[in-house]
Structures are given as C-alpha cells and as structure tokens.
C-alpha positions as CSV (number, residue, x, y, z in Angstrom):
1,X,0.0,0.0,0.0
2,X,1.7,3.7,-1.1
3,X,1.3,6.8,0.8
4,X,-1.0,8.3,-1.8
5,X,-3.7,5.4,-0.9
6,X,-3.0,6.2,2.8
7,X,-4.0,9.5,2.2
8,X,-6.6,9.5,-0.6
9,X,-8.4,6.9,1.9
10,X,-8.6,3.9,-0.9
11,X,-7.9,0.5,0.1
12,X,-8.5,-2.4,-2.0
13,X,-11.3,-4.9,-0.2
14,X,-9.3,-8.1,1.1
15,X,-10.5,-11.4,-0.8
16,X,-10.7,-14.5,0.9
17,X,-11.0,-17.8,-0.9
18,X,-13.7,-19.5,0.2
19,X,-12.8,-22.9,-0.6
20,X,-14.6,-26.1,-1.2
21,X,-16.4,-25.7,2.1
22,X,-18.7,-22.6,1.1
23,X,-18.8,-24.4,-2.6
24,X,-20.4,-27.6,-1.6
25,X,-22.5,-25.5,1.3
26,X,-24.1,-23.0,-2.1
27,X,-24.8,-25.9,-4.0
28,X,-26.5,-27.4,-1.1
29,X,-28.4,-25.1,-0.7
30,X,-29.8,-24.4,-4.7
31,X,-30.6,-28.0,-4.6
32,X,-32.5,-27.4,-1.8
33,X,-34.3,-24.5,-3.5
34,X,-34.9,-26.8,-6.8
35,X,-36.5,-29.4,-4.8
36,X,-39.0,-27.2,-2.8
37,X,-39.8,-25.3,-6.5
38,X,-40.6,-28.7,-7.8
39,X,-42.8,-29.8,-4.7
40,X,-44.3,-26.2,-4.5
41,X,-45.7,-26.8,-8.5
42,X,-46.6,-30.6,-8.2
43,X,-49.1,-28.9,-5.0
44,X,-50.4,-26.4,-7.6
45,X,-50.5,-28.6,-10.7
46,X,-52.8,-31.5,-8.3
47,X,-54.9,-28.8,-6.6
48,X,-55.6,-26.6,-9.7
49,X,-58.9,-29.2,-10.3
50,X,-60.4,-27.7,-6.7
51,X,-59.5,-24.0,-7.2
52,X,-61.0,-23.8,-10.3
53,X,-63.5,-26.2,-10.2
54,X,-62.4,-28.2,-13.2
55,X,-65.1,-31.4,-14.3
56,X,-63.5,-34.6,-15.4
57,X,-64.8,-33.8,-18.7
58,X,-62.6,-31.1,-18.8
59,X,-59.5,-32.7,-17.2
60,X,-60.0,-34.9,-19.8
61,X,-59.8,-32.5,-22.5
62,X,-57.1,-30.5,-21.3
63,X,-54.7,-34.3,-21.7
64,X,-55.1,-34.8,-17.7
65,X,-55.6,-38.1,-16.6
66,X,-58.9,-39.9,-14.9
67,X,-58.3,-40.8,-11.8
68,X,-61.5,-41.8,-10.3
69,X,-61.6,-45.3,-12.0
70,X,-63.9,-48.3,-12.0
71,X,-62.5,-51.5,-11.9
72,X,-64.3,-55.2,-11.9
73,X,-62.4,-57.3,-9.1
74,X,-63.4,-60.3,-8.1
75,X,-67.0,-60.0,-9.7
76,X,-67.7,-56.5,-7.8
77,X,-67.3,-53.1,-9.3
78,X,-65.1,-50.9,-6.9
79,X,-64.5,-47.1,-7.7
80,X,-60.7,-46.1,-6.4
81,X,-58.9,-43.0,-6.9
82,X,-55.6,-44.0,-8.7
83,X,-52.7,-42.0,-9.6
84,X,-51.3,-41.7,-13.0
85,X,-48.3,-44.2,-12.4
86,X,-49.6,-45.9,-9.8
87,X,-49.2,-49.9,-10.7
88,X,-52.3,-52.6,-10.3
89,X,-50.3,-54.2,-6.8
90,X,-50.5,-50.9,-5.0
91,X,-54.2,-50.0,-5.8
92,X,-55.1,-53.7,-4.8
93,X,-52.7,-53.1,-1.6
94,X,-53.6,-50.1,-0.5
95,X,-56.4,-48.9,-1.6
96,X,-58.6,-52.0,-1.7
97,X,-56.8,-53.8,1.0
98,X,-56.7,-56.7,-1.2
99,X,-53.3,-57.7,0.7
100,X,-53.5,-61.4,-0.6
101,X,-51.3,-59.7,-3.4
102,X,-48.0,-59.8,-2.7
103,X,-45.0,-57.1,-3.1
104,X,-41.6,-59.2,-3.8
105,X,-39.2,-57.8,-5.9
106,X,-41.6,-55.3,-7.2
107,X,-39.7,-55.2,-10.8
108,X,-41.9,-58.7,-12.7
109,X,-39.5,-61.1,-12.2
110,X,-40.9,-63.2,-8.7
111,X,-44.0,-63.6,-9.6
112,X,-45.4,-63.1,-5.8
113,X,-47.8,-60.5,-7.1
114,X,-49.3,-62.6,-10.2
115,X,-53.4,-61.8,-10.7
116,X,-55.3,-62.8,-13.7
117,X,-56.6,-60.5,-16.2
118,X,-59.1,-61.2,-17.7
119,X,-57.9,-65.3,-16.5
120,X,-54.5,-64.3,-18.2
121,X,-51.4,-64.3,-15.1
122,X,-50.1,-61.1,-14.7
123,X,-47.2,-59.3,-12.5
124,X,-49.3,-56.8,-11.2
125,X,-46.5,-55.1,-9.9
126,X,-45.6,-53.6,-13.9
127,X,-49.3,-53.7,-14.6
128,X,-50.3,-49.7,-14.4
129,X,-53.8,-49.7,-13.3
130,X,-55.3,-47.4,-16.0
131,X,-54.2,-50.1,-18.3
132,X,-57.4,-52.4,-16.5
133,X,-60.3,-50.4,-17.2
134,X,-62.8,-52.4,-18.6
135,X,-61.1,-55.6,-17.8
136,X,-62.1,-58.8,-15.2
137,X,-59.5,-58.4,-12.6
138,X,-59.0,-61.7,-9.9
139,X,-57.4,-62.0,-6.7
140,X,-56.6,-64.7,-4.5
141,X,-59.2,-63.3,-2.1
142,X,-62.0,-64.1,-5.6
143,X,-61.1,-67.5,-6.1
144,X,-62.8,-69.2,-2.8
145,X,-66.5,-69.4,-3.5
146,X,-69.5,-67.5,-1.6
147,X,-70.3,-70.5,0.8
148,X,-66.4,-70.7,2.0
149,X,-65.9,-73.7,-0.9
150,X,-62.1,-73.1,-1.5
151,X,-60.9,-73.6,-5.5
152,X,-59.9,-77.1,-6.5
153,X,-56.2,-75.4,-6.5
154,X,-56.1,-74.0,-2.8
155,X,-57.6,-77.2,-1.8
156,X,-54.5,-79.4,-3.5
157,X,-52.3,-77.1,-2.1
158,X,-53.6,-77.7,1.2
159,X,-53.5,-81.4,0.8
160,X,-49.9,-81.5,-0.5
161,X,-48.7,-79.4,1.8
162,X,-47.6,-77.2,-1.1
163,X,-46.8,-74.0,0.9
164,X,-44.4,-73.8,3.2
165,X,-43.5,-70.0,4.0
166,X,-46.5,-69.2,1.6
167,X,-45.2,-65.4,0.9
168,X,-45.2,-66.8,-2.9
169,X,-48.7,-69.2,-2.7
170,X,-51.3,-66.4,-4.1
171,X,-48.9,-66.7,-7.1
172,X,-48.3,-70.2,-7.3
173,X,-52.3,-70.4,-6.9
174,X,-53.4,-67.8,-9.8
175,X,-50.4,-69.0,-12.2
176,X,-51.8,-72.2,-11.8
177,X,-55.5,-71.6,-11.9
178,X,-54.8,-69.6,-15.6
179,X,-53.0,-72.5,-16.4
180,X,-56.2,-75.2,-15.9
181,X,-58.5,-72.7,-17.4
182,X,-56.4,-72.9,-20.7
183,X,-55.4,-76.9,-20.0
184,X,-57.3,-78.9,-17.5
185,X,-55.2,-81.9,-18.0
186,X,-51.4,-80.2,-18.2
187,X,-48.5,-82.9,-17.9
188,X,-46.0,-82.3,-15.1
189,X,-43.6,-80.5,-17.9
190,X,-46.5,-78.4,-18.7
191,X,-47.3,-77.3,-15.1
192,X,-43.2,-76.6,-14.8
193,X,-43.7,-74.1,-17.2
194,X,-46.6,-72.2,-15.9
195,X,-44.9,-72.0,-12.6
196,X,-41.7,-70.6,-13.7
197,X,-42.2,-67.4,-13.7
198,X,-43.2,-68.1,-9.6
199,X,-40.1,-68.1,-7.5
200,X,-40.1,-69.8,-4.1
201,X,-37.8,-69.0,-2.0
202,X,-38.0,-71.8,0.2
203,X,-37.4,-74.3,-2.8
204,X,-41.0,-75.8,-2.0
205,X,-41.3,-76.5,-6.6
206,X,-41.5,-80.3,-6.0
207,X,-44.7,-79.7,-3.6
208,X,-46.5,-77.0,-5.9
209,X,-46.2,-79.3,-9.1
210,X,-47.9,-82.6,-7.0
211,X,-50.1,-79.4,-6.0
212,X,-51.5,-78.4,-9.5
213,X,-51.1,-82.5,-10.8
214,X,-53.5,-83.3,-7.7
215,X,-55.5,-79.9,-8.9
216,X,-56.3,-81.3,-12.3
217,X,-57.2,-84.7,-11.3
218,X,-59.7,-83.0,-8.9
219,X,-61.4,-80.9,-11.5
C-alpha cells in the first residue's frame, strides 16, 4: 500500500478464498431450492382441479388423466382414486386392501404379485392400473367361493402341503389356476412351465407341481 492510498483513503477490499467448504454448502443449498420449486408446483398442478373447479370432462380435455376409476375385481365393481403411475399391486394393496397380493421384488421377475386378467397371469407389480379399465381383474381373495368352498387349487395345495413359508402361494395359486383354465389336463412339464415365472424362495417346486397335478385330477 503507497502513501498516496493512505491518504486518498482507498484501500482495495481483502479477498478470501472461500474454498470447497462454502462451494459444496451453495450448492446445497440451490438443490435445496430446486427441490422445494418442484414440490411447490406438483401442489399447484394437483390442486388446480379444486380451485378452479375443473369437471373430469374437462380434465380430460385438457390431456389430464382420470383418476376416479372403476375396476371389476373379483365380480364386484369398486370405484378407487388412482394415480397416473400408480401400478395394479399398489391400488389392490392399498387402496382395496386386497393384501393377498403380494409385493416381492416389485420389478416382474418373482411372480409373488401374479393376478389374472381377464384369466391371463399377470405381475401386477408392472401392470399400471389405468391399463385395466374395462377388464375382469381376480385376486386370490375371488377365487374361494360365496359359501367358503375353496378352489380345486387351494384345496391341493392344502392337501400336499404345497406352501411352506406361503409369501409366494397367491402366485403359485393364480399361475396355476390360468393355467387349468387354458389346460385342464397339463402334464407335469406343462405345469413346470406355468410356474416358472413363480419363485419360491423356500425351494418348495416339488410340492407346488404334486399341487397343481392333484388340482387337475380333482377338477
């Protein structure tokens, strides 16, 4: 510093390098500003139907999506409120309380959430539920009949002490009821494949094929 800047008063301002500290600390916090911009629109976006009174009809036309649906489960028409990417395991889960559906792996490959469409097995868990409108859905909980009779399948399964944890049974059960519908008299091979989409973890597959055999004899 000269003598003139002493005495005209002017001093440069000291800079300080801030470091990686204060870097990571900003960039915290604009994430954290991004994230609460994308919650604060996703509040506006869902809410805009009840501020300005918007009818389906007109949700419709505007490209929104339905979500007051009506789906056929088990015989009975049920009306559920259903998200846009919400898949057919978690309406039946959680918003039907059909809990006889099971959540594995959650990606289609075990098989624990299998439910027939329209009597065709189907992971449920990669099944949107706007893709079912229209369609006969069936749950474990709709194959027993209305006087407690149990399906010719639960029944073999009971008698041949097929389960054995029984997380994966319901999909055993509704892989193997699609299969009878098609084939009432499947051959062991037959009933191998219609299974293998089903993983049991407890290596029970010797106990669910004398299951399904037993099945088709019954029927």
């Amino acid at each position: 510093m000269t003598d003139k800047d002493s005495k005209d008063g002017i001093y440069p301002e000291p800079q300080f390098d801030r470091g990686p500290i204060a870097d990571i600390a900003s960039a915290r916090a604009s994430r954290r500003q991004f994230i609460k911009g994308v919650i604060a629109s996703g509040v506006v976006a869902s809410s805009a139907g009840l501020m300005y009174g918007c009818s389906r009809e007109e949700v419709a036309a505007s490209g929104g999506v339905e979500r007051m649906l009506r789906l056929t489960i088990n015989g009975e028409t049920r009306t559920v409120d259903v998200l846009p990417n919400e898949t057919l395991a978690m309406t039946l889960r959680y918003k039907l309380n059909l809990t006889g559906t099971k959540l594995g792996c959650d990606r289609g490959e075990c098989g624990a959430c299998t439910v027939l469409i329209d009597d065709v097995s189907t992971y449920s868990c990669s099944t949107l539920t706007h893709m079912v409108r229209g369609r006969s859905i069936t749950t474990i909980e709709g194959l027993e009949s209305a006087d407690g009779t149990l399906h010719p399948v639960q029944q073999a399964m009971i008698d041949e002490l097929g389960p054995q944890c029984g997380f994966c049974t319901p999909g055993q059960i509704l892989s193997a009821v699609a299969l009878l519908k098609s084939n009432p008299s499947p051959t062991r091979d037959e009933v191998r494949h219609a299974l293998s989409g089903n993983l049991c973890r407890c290596g029970a597959y010797d106990h669910y094929l004398n299951s399904v055999m037993r099945a088709a004899e019954m029927a």
